[in-house]
Backbone as CSV, one residue per row, in Angstrom:
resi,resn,N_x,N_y,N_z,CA_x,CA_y,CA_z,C_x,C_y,C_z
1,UNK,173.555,201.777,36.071,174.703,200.912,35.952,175.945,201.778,35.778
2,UNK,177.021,201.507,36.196,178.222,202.372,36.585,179.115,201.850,35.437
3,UNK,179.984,202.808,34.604,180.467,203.046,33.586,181.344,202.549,33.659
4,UNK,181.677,201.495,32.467,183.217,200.259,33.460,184.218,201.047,32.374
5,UNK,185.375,201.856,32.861,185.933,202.102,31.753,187.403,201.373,31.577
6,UNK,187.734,201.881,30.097,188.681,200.519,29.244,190.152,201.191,29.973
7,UNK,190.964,200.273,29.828,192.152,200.104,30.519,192.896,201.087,29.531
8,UNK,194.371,201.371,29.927,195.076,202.487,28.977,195.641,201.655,27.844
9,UNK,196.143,200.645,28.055,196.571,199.380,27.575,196.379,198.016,27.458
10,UNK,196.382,197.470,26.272,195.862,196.120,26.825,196.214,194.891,25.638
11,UNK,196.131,193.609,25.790,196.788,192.904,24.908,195.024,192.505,23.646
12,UNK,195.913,191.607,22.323,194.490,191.618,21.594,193.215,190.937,22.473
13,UNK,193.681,189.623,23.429,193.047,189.012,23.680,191.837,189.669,25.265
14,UNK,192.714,190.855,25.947,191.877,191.343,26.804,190.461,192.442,25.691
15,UNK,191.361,192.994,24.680,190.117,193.441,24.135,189.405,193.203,23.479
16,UNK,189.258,191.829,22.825,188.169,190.723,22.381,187.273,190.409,23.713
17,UNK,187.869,190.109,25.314,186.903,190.080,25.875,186.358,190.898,26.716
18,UNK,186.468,192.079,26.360,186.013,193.317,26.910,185.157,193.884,25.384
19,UNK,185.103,193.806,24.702,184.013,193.853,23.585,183.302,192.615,23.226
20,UNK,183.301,191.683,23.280,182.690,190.266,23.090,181.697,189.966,24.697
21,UNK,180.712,191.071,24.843,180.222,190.707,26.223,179.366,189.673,26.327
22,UNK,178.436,188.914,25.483,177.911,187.799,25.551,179.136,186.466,25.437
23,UNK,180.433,186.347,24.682,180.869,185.424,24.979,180.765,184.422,23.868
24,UNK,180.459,184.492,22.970,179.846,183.602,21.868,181.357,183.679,20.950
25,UNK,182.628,184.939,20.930,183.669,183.853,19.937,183.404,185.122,19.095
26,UNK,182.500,186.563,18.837,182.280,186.896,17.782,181.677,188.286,17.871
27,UNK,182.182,189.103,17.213,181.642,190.616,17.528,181.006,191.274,16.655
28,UNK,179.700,191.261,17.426,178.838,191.795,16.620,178.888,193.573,16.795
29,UNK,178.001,194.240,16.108,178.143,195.592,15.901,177.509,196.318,16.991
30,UNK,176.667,196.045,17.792,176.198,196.104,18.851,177.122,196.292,20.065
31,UNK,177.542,194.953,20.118,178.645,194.793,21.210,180.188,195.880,20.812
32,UNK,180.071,196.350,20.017,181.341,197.100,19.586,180.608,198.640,20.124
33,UNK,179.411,199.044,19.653,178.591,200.004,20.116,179.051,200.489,21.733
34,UNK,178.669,199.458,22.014,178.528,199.039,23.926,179.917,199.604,24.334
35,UNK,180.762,199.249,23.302,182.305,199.443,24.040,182.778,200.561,23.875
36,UNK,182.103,201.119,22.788,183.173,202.136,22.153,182.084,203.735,23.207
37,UNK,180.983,203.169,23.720,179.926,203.973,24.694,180.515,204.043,26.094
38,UNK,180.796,202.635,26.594,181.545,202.620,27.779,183.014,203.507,27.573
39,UNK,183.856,203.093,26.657,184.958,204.332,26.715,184.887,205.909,26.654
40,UNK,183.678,205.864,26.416,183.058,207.612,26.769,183.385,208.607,24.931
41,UNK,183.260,207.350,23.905,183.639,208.188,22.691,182.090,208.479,22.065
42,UNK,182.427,209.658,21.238,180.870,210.118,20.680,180.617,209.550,19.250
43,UNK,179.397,209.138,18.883,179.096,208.886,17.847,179.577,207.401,17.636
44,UNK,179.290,206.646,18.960,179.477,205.239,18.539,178.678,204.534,17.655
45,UNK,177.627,204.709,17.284,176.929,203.696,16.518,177.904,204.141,15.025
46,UNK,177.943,204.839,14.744,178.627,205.359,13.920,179.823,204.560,13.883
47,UNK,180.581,204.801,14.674,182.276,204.399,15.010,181.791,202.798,14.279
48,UNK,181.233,202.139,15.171,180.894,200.755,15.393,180.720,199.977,14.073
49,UNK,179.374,200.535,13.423,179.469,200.480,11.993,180.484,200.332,10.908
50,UNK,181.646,201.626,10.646,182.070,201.768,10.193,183.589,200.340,10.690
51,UNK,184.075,200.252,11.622,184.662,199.204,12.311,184.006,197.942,11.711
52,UNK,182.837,197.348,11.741,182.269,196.167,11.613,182.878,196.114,9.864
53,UNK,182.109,197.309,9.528,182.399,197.251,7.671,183.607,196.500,7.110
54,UNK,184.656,197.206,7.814,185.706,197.289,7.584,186.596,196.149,8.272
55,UNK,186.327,195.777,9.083,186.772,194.083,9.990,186.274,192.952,9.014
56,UNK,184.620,193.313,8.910,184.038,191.850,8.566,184.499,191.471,6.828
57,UNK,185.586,190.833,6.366,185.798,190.563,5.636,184.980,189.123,4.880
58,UNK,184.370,188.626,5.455,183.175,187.798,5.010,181.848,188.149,5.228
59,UNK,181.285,189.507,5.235,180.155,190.114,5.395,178.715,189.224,5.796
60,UNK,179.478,188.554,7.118,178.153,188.307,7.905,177.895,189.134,8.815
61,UNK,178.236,190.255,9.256,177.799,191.114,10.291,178.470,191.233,11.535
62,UNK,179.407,189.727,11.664,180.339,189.582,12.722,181.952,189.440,12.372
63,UNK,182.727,190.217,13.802,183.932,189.914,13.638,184.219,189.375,14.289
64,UNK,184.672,187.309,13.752,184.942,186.413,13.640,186.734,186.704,14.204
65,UNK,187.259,185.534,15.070,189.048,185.705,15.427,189.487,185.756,13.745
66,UNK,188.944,185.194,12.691,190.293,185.427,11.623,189.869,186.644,11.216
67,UNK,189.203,187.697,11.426,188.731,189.180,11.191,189.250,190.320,12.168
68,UNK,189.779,189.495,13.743,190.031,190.000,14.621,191.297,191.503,14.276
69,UNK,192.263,190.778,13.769,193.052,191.502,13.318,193.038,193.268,12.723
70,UNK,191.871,193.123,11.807,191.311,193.975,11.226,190.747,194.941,11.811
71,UNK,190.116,194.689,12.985,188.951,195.479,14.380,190.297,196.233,15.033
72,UNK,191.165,195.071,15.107,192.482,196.089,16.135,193.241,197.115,15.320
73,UNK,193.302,196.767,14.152,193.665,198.002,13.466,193.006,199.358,13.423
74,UNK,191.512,198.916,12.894,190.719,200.042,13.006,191.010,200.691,14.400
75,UNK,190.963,199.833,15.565,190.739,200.810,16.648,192.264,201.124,17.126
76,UNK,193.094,200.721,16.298,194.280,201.544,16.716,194.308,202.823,15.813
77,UNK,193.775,202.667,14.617,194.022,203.743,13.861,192.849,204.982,13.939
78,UNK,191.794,205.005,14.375,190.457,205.439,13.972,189.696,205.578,15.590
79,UNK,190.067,205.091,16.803,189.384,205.352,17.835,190.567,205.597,19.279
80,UNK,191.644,205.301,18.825,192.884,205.483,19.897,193.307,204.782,20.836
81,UNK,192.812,203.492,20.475,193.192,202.143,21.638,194.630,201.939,21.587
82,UNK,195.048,201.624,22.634,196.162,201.165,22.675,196.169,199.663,23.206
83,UNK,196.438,198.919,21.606,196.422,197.061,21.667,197.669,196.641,21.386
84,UNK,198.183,195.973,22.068,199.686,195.559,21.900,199.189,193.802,21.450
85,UNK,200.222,193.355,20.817,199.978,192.062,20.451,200.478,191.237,21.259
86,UNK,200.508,191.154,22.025,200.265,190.319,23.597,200.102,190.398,24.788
């Protein structure tokens, strides 16, 4: 399978659905895995983890849209995305 890689830029809502690959509304740690693998960074399970920790402010394992906020920070601050808020 051929390596889809992430755009240079992008608004919150393209990168909820470019990490949200099942579609369900909710990001699990897995699917953050997947993304942060497709952008070609090392030590994603790692990355991913530490992101989920730190997003999921109601510690079910997922980041939920009112958690969303939190994921874009991390990955502006901690993995080098560039997310603009619209």
């Amino acid at each position: 399978m051929p390596i889809r890689s992430a755009p240079c830029a992008w608004t919150v809502e393209e990168f909820k659905k470019w990490v949200d690959v099942n579609g369900d509304g909710r990001i699990s740690k897995a699917e953050l895995r997947q993304a942060i693998r497709r952008r070609g960074c090392w030590f994603a399970t790692v990355r991913a983890g530490r992101a989920v920790r730190r997003a999921d402010r109601d510690h079910n394992g997922y980041v939920d849209d009112a958690e969303l906020e939190n994921l874009v920070a991390f990955a502006r601050e901690h993995l080098g995305m560039n997310i603009s808020a619209r």
